[in-house]
Jmol script that loads the backbone (N, CA, C; Angstrom):
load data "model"
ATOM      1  N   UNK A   1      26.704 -11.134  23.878  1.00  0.00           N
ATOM      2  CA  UNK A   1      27.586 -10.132  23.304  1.00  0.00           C
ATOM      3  C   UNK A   1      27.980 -10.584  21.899  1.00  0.00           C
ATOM      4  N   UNK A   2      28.019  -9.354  21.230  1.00  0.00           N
ATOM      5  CA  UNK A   2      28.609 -10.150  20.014  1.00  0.00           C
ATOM      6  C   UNK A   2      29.714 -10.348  19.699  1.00  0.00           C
ATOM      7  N   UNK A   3      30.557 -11.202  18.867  1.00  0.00           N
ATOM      8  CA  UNK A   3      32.036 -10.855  19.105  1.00  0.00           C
ATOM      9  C   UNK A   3      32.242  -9.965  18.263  1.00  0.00           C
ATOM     10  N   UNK A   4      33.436  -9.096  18.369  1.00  0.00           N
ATOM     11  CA  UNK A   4      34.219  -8.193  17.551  1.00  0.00           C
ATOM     12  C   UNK A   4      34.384  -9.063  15.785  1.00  0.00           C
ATOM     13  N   UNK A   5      34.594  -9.861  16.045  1.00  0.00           N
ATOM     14  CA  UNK A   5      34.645 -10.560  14.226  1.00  0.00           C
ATOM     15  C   UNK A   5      33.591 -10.159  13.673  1.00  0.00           C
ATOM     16  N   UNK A   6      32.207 -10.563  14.341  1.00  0.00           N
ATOM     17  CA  UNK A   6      31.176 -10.953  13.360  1.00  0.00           C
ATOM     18  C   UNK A   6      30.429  -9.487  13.815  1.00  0.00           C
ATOM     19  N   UNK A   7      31.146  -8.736  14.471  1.00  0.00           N
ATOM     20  CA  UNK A   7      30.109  -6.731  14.078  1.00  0.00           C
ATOM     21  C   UNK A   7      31.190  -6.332  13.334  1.00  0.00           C
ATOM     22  N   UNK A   8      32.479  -6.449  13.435  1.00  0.00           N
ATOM     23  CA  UNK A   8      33.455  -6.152  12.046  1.00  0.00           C
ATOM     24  C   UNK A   8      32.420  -6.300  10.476  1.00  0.00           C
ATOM     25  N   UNK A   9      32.781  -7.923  10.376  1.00  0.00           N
ATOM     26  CA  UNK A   9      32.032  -8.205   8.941  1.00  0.00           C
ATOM     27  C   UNK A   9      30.458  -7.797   9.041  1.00  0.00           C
ATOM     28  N   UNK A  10      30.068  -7.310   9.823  1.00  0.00           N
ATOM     29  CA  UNK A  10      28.429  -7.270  10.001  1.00  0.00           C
ATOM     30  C   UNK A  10      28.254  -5.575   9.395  1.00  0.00           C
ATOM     31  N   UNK A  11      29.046  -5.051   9.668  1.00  0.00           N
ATOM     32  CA  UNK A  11      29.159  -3.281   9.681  1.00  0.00           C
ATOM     33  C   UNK A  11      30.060  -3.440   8.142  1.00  0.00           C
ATOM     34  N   UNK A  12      30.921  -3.814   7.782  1.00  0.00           N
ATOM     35  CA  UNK A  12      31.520  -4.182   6.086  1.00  0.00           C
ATOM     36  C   UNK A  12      31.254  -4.273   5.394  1.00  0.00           C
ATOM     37  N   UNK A  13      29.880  -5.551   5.375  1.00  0.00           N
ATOM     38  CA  UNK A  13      28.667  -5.353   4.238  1.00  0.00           C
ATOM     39  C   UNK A  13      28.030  -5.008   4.084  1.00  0.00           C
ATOM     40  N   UNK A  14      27.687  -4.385   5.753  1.00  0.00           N
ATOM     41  CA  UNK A  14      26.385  -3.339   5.451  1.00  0.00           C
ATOM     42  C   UNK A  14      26.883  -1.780   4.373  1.00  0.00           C
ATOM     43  N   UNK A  15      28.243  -1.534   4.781  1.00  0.00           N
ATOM     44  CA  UNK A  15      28.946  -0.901   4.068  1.00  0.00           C
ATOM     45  C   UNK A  15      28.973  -1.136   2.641  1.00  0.00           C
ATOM     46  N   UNK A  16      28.885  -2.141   2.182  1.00  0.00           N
ATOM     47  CA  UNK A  16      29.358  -2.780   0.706  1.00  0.00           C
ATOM     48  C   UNK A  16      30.573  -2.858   0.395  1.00  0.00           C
ATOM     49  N   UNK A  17      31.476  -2.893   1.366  1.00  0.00           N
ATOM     50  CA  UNK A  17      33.160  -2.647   1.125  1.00  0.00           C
ATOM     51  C   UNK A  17      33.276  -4.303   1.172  1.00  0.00           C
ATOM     52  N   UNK A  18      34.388  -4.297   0.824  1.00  0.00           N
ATOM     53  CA  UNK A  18      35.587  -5.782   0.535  1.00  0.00           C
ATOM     54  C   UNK A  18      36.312  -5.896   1.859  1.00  0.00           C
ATOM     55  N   UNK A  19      36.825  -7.082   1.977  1.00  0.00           N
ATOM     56  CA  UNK A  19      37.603  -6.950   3.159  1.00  0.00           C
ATOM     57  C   UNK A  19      38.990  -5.844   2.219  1.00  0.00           C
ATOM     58  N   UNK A  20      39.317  -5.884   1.109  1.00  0.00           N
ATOM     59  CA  UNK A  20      40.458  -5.479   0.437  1.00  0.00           C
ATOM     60  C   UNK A  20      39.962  -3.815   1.080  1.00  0.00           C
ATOM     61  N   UNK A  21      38.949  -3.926   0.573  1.00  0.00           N
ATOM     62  CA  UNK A  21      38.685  -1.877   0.910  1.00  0.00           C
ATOM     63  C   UNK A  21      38.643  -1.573   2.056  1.00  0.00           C
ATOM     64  N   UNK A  22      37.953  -2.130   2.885  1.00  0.00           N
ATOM     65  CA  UNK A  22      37.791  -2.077   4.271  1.00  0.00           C
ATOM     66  C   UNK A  22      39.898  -2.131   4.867  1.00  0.00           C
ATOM     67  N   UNK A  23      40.375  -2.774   4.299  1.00  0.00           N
ATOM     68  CA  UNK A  23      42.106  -3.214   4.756  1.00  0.00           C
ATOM     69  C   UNK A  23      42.375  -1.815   4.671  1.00  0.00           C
ATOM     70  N   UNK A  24      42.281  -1.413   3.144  1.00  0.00           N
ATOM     71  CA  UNK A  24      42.943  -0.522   2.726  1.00  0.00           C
ATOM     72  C   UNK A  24      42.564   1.083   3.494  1.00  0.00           C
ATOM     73  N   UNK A  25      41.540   1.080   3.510  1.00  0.00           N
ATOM     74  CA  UNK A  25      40.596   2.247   4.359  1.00  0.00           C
ATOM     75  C   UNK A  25      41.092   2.371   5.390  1.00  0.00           C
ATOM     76  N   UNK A  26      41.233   1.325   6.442  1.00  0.00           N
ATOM     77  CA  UNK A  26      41.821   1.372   7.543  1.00  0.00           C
ATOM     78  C   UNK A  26      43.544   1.372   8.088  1.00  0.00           C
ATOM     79  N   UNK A  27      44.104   0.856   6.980  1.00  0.00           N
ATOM     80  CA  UNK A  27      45.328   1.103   6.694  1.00  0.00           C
ATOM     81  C   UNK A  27      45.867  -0.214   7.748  1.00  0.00           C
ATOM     82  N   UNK A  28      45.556  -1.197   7.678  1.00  0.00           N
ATOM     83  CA  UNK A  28      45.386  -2.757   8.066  1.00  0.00           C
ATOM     84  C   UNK A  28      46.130  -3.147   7.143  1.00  0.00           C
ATOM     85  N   UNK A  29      46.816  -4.481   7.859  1.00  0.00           N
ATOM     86  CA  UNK A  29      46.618  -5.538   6.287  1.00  0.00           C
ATOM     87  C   UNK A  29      45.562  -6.264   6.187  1.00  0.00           C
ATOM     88  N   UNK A  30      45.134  -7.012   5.051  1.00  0.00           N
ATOM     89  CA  UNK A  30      44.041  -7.527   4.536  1.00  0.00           C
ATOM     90  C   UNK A  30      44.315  -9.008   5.277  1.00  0.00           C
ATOM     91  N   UNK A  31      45.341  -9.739   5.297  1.00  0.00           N
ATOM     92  CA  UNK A  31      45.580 -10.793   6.189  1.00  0.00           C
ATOM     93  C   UNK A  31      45.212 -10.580   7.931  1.00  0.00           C
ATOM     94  N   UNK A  32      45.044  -9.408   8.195  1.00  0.00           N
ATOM     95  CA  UNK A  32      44.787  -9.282   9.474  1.00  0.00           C
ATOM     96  C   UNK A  32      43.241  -9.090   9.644  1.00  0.00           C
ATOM     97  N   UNK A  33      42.692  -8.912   8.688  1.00  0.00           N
ATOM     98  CA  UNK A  33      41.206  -7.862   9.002  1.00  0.00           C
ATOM     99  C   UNK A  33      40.270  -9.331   8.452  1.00  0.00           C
ATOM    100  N   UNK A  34      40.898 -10.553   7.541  1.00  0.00           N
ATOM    101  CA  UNK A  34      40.576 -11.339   7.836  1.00  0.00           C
ATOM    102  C   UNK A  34      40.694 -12.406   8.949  1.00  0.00           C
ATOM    103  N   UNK A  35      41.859 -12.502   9.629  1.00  0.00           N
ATOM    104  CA  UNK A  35      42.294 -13.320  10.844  1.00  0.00           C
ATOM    105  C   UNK A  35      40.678 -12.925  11.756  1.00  0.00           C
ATOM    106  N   UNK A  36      41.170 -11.594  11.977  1.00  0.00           N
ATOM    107  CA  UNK A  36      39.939 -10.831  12.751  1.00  0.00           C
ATOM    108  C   UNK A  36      38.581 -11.153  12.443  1.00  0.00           C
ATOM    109  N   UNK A  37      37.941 -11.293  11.156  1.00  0.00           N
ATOM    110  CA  UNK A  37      36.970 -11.867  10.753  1.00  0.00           C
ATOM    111  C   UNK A  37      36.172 -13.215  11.095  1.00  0.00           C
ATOM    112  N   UNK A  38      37.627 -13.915  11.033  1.00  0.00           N
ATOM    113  CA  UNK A  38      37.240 -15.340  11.188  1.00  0.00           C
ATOM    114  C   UNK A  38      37.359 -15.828  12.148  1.00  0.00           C
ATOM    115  N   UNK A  39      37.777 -15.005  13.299  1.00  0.00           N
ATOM    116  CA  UNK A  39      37.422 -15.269  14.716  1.00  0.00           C
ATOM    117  C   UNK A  39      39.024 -16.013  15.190  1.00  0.00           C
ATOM    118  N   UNK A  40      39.980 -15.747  14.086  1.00  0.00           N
ATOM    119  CA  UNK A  40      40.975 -16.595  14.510  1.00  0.00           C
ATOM    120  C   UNK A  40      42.647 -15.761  15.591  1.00  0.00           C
ATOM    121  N   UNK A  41      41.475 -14.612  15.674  1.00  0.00           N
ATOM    122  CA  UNK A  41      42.982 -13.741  16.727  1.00  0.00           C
ATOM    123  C   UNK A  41      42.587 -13.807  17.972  1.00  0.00           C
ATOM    124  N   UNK A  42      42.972 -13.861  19.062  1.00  0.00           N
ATOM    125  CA  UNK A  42      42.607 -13.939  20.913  1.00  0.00           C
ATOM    126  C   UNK A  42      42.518 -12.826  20.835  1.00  0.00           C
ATOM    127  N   UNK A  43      42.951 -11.618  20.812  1.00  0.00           N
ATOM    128  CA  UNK A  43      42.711 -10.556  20.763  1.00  0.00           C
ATOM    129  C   UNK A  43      43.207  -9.323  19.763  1.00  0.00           C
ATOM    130  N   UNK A  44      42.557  -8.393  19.778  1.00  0.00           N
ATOM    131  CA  UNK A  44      43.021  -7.263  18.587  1.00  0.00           C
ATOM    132  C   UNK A  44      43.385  -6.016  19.124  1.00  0.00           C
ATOM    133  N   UNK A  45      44.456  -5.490  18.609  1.00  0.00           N
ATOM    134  CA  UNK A  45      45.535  -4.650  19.484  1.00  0.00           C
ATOM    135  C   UNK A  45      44.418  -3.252  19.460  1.00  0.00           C
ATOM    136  N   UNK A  46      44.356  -2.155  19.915  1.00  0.00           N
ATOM    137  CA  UNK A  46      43.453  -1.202  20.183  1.00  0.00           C
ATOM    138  C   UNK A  46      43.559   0.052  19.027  1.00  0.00           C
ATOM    139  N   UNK A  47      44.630   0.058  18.609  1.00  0.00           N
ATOM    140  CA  UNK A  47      45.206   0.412  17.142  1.00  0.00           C
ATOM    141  C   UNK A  47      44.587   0.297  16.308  1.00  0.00           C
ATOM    142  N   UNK A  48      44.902  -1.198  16.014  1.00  0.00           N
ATOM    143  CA  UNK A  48      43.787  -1.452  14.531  1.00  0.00           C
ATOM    144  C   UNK A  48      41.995  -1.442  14.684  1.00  0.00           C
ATOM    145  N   UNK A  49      41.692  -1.765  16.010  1.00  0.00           N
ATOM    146  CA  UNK A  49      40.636  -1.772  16.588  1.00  0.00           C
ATOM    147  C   UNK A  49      39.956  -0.331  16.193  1.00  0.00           C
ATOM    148  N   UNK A  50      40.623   0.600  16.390  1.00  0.00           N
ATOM    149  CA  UNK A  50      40.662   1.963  16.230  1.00  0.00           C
ATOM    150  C   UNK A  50      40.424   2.230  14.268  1.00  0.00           C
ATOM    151  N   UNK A  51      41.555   1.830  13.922  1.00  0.00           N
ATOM    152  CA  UNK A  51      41.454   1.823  12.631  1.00  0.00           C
ATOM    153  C   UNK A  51      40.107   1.684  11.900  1.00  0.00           C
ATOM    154  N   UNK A  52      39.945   0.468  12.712  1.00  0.00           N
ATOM    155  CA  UNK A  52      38.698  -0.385  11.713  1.00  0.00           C
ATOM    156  C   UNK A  52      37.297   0.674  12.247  1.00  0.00           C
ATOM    157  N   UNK A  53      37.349   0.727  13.320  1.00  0.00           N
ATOM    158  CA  UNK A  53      36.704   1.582  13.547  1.00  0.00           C
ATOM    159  C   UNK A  53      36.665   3.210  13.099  1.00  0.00           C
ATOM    160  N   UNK A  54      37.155   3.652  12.894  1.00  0.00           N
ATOM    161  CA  UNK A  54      37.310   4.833  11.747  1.00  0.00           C
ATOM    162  C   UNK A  54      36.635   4.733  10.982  1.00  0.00           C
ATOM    163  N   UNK A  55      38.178   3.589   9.712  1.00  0.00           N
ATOM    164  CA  UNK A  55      37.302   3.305   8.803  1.00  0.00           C
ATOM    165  C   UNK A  55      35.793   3.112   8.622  1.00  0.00           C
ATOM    166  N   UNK A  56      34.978   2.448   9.421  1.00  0.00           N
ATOM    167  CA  UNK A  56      33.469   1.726   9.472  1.00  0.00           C
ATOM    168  C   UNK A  56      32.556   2.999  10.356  1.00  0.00           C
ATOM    169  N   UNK A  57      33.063   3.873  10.331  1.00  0.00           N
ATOM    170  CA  UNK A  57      32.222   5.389  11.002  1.00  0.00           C
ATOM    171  C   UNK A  57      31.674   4.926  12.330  1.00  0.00           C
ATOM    172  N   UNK A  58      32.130   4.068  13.039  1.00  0.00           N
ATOM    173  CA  UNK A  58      31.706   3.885  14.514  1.00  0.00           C
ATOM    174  C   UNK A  58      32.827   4.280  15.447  1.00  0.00           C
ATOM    175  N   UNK A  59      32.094   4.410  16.676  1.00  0.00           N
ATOM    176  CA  UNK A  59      32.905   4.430  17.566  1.00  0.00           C
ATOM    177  C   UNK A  59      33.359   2.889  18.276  1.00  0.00           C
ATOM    178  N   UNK A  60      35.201   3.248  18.055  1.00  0.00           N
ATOM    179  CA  UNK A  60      35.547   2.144  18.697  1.00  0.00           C
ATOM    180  C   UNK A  60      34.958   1.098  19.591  1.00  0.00           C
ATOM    181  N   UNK A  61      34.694   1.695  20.479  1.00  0.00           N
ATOM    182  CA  UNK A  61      33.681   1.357  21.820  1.00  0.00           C
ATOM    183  C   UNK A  61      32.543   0.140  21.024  1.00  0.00           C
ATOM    184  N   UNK A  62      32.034   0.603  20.030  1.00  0.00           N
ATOM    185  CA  UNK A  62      30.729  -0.235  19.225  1.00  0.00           C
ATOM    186  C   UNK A  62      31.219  -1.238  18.880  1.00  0.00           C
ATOM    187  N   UNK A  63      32.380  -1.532  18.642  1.00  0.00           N
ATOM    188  CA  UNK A  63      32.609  -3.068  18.106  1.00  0.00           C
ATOM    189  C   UNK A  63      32.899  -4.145  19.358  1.00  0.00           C
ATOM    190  N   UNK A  64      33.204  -3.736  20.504  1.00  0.00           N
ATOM    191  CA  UNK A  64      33.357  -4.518  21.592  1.00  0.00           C
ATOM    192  C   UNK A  64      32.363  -4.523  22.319  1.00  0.00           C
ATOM    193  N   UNK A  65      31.102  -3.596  22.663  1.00  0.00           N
ATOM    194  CA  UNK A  65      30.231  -3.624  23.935  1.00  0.00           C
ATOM    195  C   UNK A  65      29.519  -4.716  23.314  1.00  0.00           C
ATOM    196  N   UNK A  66      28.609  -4.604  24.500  1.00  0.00           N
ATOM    197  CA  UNK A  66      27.546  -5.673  24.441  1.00  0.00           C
ATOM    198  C   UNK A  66      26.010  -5.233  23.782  1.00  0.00           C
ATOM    199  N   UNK A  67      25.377  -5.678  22.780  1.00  0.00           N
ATOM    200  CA  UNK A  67      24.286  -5.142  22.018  1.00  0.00           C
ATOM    201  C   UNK A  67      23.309  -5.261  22.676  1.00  0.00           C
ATOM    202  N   UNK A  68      22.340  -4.274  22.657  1.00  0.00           N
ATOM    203  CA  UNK A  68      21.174  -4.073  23.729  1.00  0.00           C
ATOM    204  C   UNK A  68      20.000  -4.777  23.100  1.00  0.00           C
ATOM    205  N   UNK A  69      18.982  -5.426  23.435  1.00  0.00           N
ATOM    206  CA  UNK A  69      17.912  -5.682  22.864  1.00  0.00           C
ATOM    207  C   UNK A  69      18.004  -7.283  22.117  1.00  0.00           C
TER     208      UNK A  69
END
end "model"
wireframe off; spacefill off
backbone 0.3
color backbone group
């Protein structure tokens, strides 16, 4: 599975956004969307989860399942 950090930043650059744009897009703080990045939160509230997901045109659901193949 992958973790939620590294399909966050994986889907960001594929984007070409900043963590700053990506913050701001999602209406995050930028201290959080890095915590999240760097693998340093136990978990991420379903809110911002949501957010980021917006922002990044996926469905929520895509940043937590498990990748096929």
């Amino acid at each position: 599975m992958t973790p939620v950090h590294l399909r966050v930043r994986e889907l960001r650059e594929a984007k070409g956004l900043s963590q700053v744009e990506l913050a701001r897009k999602a209406e995050v703080r930028q201290a959080t969307l890095s915590a999240i990045e760097k693998g340093q939160t136990r978990r991420v509230d379903f809110d911002v989860l949501e957010r980021l997901a917006r922002a990044l045109g996926v469905d929520p659901g895509f940043l937590v399942v498990k990748k096929r193949g």
